[in-house]
PLY file of the C-alpha trace (Angstrom):
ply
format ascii 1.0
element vertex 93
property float x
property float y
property float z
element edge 92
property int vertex1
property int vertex2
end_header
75.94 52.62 111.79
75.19 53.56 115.50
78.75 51.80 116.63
81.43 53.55 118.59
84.69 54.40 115.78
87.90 52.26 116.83
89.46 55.36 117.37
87.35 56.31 120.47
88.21 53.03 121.39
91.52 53.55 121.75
91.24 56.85 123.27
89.18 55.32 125.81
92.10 52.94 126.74
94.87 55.62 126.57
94.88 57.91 129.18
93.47 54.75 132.43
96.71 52.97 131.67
98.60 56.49 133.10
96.52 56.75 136.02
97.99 53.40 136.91
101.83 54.30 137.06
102.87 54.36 140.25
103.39 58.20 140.57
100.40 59.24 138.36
99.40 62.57 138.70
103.19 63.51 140.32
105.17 62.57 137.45
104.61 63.48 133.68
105.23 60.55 131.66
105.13 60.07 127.51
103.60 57.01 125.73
105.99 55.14 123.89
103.99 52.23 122.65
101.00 51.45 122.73
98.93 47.97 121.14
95.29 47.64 121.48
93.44 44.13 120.66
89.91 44.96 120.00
87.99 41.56 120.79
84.49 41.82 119.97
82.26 44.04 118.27
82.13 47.82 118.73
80.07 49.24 121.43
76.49 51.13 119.99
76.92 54.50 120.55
75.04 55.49 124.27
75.88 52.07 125.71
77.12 51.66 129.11
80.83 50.43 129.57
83.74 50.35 131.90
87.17 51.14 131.83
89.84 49.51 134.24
93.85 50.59 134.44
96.28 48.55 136.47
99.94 48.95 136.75
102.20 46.09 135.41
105.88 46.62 136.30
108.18 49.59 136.45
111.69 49.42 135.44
113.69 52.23 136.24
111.51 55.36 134.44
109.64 52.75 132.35
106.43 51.97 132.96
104.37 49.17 131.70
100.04 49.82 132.34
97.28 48.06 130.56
93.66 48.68 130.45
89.97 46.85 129.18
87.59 48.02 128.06
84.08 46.33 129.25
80.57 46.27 128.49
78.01 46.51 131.38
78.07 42.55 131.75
81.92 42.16 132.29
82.89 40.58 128.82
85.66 42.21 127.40
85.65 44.41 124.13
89.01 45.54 123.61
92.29 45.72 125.71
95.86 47.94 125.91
98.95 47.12 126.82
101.57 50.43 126.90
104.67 51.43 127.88
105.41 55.01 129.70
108.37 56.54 130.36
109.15 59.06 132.60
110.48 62.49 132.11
113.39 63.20 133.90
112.89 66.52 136.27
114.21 70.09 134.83
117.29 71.29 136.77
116.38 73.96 139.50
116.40 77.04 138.83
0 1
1 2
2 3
3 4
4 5
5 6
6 7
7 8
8 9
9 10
10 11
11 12
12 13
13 14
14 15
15 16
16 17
17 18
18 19
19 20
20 21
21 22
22 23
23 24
24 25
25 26
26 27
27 28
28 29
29 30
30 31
31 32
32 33
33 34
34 35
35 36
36 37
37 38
38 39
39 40
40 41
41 42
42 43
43 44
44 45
45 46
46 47
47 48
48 49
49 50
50 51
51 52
52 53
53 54
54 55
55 56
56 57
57 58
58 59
59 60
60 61
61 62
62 63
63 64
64 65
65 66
66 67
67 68
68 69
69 70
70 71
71 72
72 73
73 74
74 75
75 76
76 77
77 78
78 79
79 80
80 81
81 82
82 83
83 84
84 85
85 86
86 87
87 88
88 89
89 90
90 91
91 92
């Protein structure tokens, strides 16, 4: 029907909300839950939209990001909230 599938949706959302740990990038960290509120329609496929990631708190190796998901005016179309933890390191070698 030309609209983007909830599942890309959520996909989109996924992977921001890591970027916005604190050590992103250093630190491999799992999802452990994840809730997405889709608040409007579904995007046509082609459309322009934005994705934004911000970090909400850290508690020891748990993380807590969320993420939106925008269409090219600003109003919101769906939103994340999810919890990361963080592997501990392997013992050297």
């Amino acid at each position: 029907q030309g609209r983007v599938a909830p599942e890309f949706i959520h996909a989109a959302l996924d992977c921001p909300g890591y970027w916005a740990l604190p050590r992103a990038g250093e630190a491999i960290a799992v999802l452990a839950r994840y809730t997405v509120s889709l608040d409007a329609a579904p995007p046509r496929v082609g459309e322009e939209l934005i994705v934004a990631a911000w970090h909400l708190s850290s508690e020891g190796r748990k993380h807590k990001a969320a993420s939106a998901l925008y269409d090219s005016t600003g109003a919101v179309l769906a939103r994340a909230e999810a919890l990361w933890i963080e592997l501990k390191a392997p013992p050297p070698r």
